[in-house]
ChimeraX commands (.cxc) that place a marker at each C-alpha (Angstrom):
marker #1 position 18.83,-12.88,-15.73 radius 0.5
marker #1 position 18.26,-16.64,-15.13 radius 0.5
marker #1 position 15.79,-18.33,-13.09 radius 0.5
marker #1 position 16.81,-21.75,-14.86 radius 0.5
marker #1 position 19.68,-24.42,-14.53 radius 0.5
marker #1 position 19.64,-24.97,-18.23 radius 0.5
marker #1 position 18.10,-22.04,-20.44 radius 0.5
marker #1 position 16.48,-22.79,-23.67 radius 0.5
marker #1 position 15.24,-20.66,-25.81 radius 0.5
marker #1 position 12.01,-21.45,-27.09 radius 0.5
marker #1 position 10.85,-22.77,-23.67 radius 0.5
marker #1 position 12.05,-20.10,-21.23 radius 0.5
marker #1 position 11.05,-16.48,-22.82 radius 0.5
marker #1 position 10.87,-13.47,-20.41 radius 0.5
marker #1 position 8.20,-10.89,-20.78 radius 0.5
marker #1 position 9.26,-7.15,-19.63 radius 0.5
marker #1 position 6.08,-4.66,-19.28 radius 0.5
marker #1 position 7.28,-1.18,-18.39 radius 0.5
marker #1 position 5.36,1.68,-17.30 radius 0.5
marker #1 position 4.83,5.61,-18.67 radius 0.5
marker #1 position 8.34,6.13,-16.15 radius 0.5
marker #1 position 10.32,3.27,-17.69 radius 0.5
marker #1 position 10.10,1.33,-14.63 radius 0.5
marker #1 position 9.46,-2.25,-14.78 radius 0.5
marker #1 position 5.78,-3.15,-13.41 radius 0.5
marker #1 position 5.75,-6.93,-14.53 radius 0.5
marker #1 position 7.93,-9.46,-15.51 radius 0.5
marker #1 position 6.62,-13.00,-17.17 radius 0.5
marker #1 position 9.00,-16.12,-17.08 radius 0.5
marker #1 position 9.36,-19.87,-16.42 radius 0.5
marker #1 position 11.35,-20.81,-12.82 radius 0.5
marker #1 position 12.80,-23.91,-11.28 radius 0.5
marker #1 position 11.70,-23.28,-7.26 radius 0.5
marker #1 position 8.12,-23.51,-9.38 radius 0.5
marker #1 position 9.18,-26.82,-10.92 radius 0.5
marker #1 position 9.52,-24.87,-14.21 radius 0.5
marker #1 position 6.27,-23.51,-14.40 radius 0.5
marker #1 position 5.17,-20.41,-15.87 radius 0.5
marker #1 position 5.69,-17.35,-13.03 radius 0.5
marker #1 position 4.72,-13.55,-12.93 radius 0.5
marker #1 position 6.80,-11.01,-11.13 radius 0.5
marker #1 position 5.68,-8.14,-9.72 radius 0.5
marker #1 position 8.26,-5.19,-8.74 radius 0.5
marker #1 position 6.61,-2.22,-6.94 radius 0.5
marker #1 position 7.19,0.82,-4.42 radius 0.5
marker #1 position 10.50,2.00,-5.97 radius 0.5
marker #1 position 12.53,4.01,-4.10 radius 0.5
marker #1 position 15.58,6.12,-4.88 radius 0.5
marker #1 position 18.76,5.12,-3.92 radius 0.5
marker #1 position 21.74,6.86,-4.94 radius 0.5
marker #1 position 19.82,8.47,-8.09 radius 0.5
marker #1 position 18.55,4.58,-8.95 radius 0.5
marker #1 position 14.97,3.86,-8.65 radius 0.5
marker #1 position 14.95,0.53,-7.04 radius 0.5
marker #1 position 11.61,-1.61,-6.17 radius 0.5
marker #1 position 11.20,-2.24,-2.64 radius 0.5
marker #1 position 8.72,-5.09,-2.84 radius 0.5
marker #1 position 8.73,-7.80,-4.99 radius 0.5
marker #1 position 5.86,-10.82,-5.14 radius 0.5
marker #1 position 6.18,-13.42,-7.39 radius 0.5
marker #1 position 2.83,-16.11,-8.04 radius 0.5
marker #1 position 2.41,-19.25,-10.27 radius 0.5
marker #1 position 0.96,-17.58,-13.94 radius 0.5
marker #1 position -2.02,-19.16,-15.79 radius 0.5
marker #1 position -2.05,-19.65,-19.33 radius 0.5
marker #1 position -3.34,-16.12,-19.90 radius 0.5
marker #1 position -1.02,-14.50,-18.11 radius 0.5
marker #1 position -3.19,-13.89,-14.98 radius 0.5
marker #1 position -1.47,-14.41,-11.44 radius 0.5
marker #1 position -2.57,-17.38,-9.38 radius 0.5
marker #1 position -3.23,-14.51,-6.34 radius 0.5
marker #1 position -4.32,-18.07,-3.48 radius 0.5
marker #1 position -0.67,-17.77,-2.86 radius 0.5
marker #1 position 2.72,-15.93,-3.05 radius 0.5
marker #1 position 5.74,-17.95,-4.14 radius 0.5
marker #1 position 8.35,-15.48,-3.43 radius 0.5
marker #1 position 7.98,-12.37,-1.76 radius 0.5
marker #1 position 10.98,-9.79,-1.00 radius 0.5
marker #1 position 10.68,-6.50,0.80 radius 0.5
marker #1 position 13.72,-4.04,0.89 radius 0.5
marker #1 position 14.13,-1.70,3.25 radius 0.5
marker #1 position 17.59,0.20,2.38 radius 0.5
marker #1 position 19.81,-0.32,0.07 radius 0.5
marker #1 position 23.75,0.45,-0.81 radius 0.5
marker #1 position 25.34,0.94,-3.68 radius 0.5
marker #1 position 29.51,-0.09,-3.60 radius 0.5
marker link #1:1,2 radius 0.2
marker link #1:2,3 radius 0.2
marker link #1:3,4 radius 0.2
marker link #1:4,5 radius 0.2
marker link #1:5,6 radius 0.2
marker link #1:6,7 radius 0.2
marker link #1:7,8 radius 0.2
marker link #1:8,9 radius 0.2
marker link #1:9,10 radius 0.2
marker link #1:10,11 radius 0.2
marker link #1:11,12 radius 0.2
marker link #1:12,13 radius 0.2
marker link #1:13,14 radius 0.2
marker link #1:14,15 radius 0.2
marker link #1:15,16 radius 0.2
marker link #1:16,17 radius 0.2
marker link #1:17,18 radius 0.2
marker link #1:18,19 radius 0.2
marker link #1:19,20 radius 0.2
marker link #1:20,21 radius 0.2
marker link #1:21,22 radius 0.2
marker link #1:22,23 radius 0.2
marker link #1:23,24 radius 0.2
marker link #1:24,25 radius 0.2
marker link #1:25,26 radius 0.2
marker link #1:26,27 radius 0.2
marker link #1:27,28 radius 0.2
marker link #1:28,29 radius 0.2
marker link #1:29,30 radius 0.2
marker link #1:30,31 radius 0.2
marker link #1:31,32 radius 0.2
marker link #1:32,33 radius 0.2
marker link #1:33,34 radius 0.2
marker link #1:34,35 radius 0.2
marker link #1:35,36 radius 0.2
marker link #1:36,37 radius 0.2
marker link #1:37,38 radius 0.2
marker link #1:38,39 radius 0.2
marker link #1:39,40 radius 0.2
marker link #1:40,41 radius 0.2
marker link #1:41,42 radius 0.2
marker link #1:42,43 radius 0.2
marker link #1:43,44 radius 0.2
marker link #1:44,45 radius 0.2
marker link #1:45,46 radius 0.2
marker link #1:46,47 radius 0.2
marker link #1:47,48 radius 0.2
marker link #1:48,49 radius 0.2
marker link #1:49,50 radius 0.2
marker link #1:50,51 radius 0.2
marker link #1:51,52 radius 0.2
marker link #1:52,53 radius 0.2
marker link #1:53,54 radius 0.2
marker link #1:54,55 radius 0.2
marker link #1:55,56 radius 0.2
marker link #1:56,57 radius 0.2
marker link #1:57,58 radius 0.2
marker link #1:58,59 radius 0.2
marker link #1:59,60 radius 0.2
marker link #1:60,61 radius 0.2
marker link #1:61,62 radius 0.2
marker link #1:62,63 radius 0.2
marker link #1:63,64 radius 0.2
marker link #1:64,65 radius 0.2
marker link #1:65,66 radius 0.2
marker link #1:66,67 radius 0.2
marker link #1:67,68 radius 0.2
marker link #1:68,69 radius 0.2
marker link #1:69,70 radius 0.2
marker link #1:70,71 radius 0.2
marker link #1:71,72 radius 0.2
marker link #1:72,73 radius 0.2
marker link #1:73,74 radius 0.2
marker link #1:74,75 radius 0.2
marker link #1:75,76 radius 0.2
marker link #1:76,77 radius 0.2
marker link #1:77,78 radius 0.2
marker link #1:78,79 radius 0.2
marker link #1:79,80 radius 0.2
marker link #1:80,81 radius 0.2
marker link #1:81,82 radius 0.2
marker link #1:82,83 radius 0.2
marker link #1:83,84 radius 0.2
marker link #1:84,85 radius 0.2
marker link #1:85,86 radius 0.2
view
């Protein structure tokens, strides 16, 4: 996964949280669109598709320094309402 023109390693580190179902809650990384600031994903309301849990809604904010969303505003948000597998 890149969110980055250029990756670097020591500047652009992801952070996967999971929960007790092995489905990914949160997701910590830096972004262009957010000028290369820090960003926090959040992937909820999975679905099954085909056998594949999928999230259905996605909202992305601007991430302090501890981690905490910026909540004033969503950067990216992304709601799916089917989806195919080919």
């Amino acid at each position: 996964m890149a969110h980055t023109s250029q990756q670097t390693y020591y500047y652009y580190y992801y952070y996967y949280y999971f929960d007790d179902a092995d489905l990914l809650r949160r997701l910590h990384y830096a972004v262009d669109i957010l000028g290369g600031g820090p960003a926090v994903h959040y992937p909820s309301e999975y679905r099954e598709f085909d056998g594949i849990m999928v999230p259905t809604r996605r909202r992305v904010y601007v991430r302090n320094p501890d981690g905490t969303p910026v909540r004033d505003s969503v950067s990216i948000a992304v709601d799916i309402a089917d989806v195919t597998f080919r």
